[in-house]
C-alpha positions as CSV (number, residue, x, y, z in Angstrom):
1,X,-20.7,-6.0,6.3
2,X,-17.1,-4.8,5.3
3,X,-15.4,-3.4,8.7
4,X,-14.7,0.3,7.8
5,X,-10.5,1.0,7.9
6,X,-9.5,2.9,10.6
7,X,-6.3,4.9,11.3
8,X,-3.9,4.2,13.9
9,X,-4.4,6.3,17.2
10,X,-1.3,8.1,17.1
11,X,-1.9,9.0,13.1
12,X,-5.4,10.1,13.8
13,X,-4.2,12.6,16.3
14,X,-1.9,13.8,13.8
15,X,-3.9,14.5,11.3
16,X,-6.5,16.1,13.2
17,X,-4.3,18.3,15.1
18,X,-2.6,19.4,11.2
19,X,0.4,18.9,9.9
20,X,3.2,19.5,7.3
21,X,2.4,17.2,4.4
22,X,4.7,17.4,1.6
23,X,3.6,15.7,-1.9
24,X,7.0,13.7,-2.7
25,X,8.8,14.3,-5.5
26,X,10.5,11.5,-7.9
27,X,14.3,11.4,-7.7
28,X,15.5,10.6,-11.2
29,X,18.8,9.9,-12.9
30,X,19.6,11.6,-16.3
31,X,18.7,8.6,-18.0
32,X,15.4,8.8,-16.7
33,X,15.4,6.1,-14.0
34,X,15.3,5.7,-10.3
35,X,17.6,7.8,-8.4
36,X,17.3,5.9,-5.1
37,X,19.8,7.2,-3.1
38,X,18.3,10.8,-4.0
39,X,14.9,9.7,-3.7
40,X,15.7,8.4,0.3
41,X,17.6,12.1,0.6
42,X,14.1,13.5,-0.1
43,X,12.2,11.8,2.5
44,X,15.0,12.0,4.9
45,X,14.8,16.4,4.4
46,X,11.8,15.6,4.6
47,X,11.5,14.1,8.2
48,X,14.3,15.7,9.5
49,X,12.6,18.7,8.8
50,X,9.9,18.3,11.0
51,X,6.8,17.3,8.5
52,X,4.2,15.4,10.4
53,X,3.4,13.1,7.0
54,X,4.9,12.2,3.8
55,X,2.4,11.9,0.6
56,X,4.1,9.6,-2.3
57,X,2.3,8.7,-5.6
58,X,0.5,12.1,-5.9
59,X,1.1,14.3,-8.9
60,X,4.3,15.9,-7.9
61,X,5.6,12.5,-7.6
62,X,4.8,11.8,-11.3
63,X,1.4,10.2,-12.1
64,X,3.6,8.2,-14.8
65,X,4.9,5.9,-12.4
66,X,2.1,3.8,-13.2
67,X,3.1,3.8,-16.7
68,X,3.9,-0.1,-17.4
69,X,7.2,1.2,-19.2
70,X,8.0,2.7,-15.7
71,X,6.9,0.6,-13.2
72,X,7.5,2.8,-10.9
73,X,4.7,3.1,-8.2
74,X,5.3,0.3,-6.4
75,X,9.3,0.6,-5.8
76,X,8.8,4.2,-5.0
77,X,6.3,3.9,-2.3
78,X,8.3,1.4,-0.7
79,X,11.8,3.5,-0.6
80,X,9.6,5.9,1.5
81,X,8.0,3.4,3.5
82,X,11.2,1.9,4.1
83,X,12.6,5.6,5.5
84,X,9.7,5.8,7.4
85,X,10.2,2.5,9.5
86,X,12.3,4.9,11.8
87,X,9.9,7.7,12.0
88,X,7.8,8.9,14.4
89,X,4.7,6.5,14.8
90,X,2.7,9.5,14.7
91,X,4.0,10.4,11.2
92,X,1.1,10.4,8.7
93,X,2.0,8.0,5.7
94,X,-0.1,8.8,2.6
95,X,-0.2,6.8,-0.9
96,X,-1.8,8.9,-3.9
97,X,-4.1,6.1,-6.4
98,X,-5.4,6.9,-9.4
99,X,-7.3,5.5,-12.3
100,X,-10.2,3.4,-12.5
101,X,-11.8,1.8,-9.7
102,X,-9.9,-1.7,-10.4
103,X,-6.3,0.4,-10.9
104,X,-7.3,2.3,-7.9
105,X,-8.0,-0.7,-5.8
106,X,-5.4,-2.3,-6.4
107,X,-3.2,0.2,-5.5
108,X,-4.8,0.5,-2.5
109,X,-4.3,-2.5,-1.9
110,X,-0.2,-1.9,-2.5
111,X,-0.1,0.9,-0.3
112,X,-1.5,-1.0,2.3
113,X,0.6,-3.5,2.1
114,X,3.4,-1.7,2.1
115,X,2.2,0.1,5.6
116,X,0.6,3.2,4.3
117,X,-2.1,4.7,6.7
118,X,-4.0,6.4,3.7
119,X,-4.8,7.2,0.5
120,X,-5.5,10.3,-1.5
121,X,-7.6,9.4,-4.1
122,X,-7.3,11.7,-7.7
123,X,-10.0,12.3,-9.2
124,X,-9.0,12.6,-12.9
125,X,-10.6,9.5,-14.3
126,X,-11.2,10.0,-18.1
127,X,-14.9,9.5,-18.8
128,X,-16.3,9.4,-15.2
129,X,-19.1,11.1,-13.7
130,X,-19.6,12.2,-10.2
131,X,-21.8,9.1,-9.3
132,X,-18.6,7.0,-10.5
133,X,-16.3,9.3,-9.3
134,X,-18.2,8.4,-5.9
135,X,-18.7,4.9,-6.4
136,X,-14.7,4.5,-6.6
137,X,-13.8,6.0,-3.6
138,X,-16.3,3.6,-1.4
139,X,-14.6,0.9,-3.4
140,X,-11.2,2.4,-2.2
141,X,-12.5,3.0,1.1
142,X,-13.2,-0.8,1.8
143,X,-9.2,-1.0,1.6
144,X,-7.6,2.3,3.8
145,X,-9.0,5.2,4.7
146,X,-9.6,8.0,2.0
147,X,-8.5,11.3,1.4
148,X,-10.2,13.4,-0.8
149,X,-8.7,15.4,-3.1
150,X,-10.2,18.4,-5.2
151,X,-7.7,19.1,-8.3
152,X,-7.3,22.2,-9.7
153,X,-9.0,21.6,-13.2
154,X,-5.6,23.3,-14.9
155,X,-4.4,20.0,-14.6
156,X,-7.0,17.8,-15.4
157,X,-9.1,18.1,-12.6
158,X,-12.8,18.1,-13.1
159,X,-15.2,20.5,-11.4
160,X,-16.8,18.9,-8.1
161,X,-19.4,21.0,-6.6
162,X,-20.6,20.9,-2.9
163,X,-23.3,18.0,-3.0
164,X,-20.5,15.8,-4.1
165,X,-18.2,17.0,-1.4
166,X,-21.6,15.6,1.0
167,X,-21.5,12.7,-0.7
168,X,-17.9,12.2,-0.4
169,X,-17.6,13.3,2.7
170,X,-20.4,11.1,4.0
171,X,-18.0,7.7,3.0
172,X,-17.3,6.3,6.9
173,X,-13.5,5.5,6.0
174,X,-13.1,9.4,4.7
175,X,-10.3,11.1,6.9
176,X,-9.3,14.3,5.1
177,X,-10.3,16.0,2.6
178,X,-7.6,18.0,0.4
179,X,-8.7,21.2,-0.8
180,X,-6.8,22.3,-4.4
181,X,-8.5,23.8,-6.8
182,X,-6.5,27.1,-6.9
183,X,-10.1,28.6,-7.0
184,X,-11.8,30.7,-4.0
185,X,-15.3,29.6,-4.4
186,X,-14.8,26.2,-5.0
187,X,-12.8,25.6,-1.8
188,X,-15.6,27.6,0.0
189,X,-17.7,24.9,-1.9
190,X,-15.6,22.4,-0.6
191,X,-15.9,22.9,3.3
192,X,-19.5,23.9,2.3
193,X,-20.2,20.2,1.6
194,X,-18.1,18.3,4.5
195,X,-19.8,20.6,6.7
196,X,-23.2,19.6,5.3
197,X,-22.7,15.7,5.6
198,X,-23.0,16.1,9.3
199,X,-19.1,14.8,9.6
200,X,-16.9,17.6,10.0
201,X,-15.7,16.7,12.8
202,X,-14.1,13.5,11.7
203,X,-12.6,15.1,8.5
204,X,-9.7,16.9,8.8
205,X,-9.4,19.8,6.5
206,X,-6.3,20.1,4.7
207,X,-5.1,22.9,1.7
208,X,-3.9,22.0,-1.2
209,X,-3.9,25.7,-2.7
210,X,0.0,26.3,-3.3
211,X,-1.4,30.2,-4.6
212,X,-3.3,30.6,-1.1
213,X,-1.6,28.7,1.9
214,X,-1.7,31.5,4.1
215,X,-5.1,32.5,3.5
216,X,-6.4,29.5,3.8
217,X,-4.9,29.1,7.3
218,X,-5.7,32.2,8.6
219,X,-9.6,31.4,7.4
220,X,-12.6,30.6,9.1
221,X,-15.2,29.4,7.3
222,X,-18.6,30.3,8.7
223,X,-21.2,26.9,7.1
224,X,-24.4,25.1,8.0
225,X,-24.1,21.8,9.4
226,X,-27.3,19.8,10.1
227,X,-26.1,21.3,13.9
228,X,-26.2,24.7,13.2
229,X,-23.5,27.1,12.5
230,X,-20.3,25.8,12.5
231,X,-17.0,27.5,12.5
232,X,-14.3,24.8,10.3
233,X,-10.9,25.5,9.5
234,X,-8.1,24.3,7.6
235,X,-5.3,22.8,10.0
236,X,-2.6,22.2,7.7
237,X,-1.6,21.3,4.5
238,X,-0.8,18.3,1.8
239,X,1.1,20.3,-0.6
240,X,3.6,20.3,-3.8
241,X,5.0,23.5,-2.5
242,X,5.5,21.9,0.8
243,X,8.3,19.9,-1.1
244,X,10.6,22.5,-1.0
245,X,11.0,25.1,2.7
246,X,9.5,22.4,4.7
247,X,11.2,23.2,7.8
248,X,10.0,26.7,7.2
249,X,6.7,25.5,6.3
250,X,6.6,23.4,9.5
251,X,7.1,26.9,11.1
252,X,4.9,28.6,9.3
253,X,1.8,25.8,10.2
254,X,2.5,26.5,13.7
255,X,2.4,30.2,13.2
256,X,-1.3,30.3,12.2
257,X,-2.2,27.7,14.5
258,X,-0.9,30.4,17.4
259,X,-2.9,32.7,15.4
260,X,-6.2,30.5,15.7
261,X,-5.8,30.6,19.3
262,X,-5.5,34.2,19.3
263,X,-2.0,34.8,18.9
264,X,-2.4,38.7,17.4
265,X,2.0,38.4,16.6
266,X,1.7,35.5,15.0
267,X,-1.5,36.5,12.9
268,X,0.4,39.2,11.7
269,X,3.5,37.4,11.2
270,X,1.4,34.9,8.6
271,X,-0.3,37.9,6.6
272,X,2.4,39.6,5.9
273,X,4.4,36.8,4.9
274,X,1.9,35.3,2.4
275,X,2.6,37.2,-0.6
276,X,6.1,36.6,0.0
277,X,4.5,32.6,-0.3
278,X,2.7,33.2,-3.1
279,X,5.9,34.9,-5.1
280,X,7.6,31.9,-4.0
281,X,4.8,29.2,-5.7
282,X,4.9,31.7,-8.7
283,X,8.2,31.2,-9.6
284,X,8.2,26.9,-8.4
285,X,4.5,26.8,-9.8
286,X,5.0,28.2,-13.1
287,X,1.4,29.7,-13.4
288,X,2.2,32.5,-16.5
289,X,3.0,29.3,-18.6
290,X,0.0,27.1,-17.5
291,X,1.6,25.4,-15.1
292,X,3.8,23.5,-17.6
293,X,6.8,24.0,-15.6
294,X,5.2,23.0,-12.3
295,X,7.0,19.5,-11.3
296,X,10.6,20.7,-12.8
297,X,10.3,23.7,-10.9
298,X,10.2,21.8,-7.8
299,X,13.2,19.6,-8.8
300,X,14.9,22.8,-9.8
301,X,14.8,24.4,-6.4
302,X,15.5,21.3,-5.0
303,X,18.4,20.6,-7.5
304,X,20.0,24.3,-6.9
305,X,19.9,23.2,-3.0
306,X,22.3,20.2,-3.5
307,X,19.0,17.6,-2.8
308,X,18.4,16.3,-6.8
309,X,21.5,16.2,-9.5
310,X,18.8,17.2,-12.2
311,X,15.5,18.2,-13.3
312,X,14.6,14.8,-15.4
313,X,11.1,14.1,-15.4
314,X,9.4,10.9,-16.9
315,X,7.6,12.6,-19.8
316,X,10.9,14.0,-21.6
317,X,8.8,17.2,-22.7
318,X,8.1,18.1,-19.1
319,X,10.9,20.6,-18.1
320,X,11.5,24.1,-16.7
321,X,9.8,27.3,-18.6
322,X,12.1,29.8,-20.6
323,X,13.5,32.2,-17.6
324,X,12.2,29.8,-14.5
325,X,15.7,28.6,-13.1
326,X,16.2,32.5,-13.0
327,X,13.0,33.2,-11.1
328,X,13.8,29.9,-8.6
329,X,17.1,31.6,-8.0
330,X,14.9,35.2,-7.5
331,X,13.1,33.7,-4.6
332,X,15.8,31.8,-3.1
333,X,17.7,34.8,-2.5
334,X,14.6,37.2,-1.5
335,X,13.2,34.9,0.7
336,X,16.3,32.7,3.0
337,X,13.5,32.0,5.8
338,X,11.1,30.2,3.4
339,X,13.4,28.0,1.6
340,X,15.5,26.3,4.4
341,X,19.1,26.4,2.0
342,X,20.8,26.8,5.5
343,X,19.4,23.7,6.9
344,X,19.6,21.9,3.9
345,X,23.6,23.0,3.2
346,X,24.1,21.5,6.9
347,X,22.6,18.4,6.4
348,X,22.7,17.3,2.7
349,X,25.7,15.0,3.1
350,X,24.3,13.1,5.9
351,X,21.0,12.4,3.7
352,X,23.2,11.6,0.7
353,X,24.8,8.8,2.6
């Protein structure tokens, strides 16, 4: 029998305390390649700020690295890894895989190579069904520990409902699960099903809803568990928004965990600052437009900080929506304690070195 992967102490207590996870962005020169002393500012803001995990290879960081005209997975996972060999031990170091179950494997297989603690497995795979969907992630299992990861369907996610999140959740090497579907019910769906598989208390549940971080932290989800009642909630977050204002995020996280244990201020504090949040996504996110302008937006904040030179994405005819850097600009300036430009002004040239 295959020995089940297991995380290291300190990471385990990490992620099942919650942390600041932000989705890594891809650093990019104008001639569309690797920007690597850009791409080592981003995970140093990133560390420096205080996030308890780094998550490279997900969507924000391109799925196209894969692309054998890029070739780009590998090279950028091990830029972070390498800026990670200084980090905390506790720091949580997550590798997103996607395709197939042999593509997925193997990079699995990459990540762990490279000293990755996890993966978070996508689960846009042309053709597949939840039983394959299913059948994959034991397969990726056998090589690190899983994350789950429910995908808004606006970007090619497909619709999982709660007896696949017990059966995912069920896998022995699952860890996490990431909750993003930009969708109330199926979230509620979502924790509906871990808490059903009996294992909720070795899953760690993380959001993934950039339109709904605050609420989701300030929830308690009320499920059946083959136990009884259970209470869960979502201790931090594995999020594309958390790659810009991650210090602030890092303060926000441990604003509603204060509010879990009955902090009435900071309870308070996190409602009424998560419109405020969800204007912020809006204008990053690029919702009105379908999301088109979702991964330039993030380089465009990040770019108007000092952090990126440009907005250069992979696929050429990904870029910013008509009036976006306008509405990044908006935010910046309406919201000073969510965006960290203070920190970042102070620091920039030290993460540039």
């Amino acid at each position: 029998m295959t020995a089940v992967p297991t995380l290291r102490a300190e990471v385990a207590q990490t992620l099942a305390r919650g942390a600041v996870i932000p989705a890594h962005p891809l650093a990019l020169t104008a001639d569309r390649r690797l920007d690597e002393r850009r791409q080592r500012a981003l995970s140093r803001y990133y560390l420096a700020a205080g996030a308890g995990g780094l998550a490279v290879g997900v969507h924000t960081t391109q799925f196209e690295i894969r692309d054998p005209e890029h070739g780009l997975y590998e090279p950028v996972l091990a830029l972070a890894a390498e800026e990670l060999q200084a980090a905390d031990p506790g720091v949580v170091r997550i590798a997103g895989v996607a395709g197939d179950t042999a593509q997925a494997v193997a990079e699995a297989q990459v990540a762990r190579d490279l000293g990755y603690d996890a993966v978070l497995v996508s689960p846009r795979v042309a053709g597949a069904d939840n039983t394959a969907l299913l059948d994959r992630a034991r397969a990726v299992g056998e090589v690190l520990p899983l994350v789950g990861f429910y995908l808004q369907t606006a970007i090619g996610g497909p619709v999982l409902d709660r007896d696949f999140w017990c059966e995912f959740a069920s896998i022995p090497s699952v860890v996490a699960v990431k909750a993003a579907p930009f969708d109330r019910y199926r979230t509620l769906e979502l924790v509906r099903g871990v808490a059903a598989s009996g294992r909720a208390d070795d899953i760690a549940l993380y959001t993934g809803n950039d339109d709904s971080i605050a609420t989701d932290l300030l929830s308690e989800f009320h499920v059946e568990s083959p136990d009884g009642p259970r209470t869960l909630r979502f201790v931090g977050g594995l999020l594309g928004q958390w790659a810009v204002g991650t210090r602030a995020a890092v303060d926000i996280l441990d604003t509603a965990h204060r509010a879990a244990a009955g902090d009435l201020e900071a309870y308070h504090r996190l409602g009424r600052i998560g419109s405020d949040l969800v204007d912020l996504n809006q204008a990053v996110f690029d919702p009105g437009n379908d999301f088109h302008g979702v991964i330039a937006g993030v380089h465009e904040m990040l770019r108007q900080q000092g952090l990126l030179e440009g907005i250069w994405c992979l696929d050429p005819n990904e870029s910013l929506s008509p009036g976006q850097a306008e509405e990044i600009a908006r935010v910046r300036a309406a919201y000073p304690e969510l965006n960290d430009d203070a920190f970042i002004a102070e620091n920039v040239q030290e993460w540039l070195r």
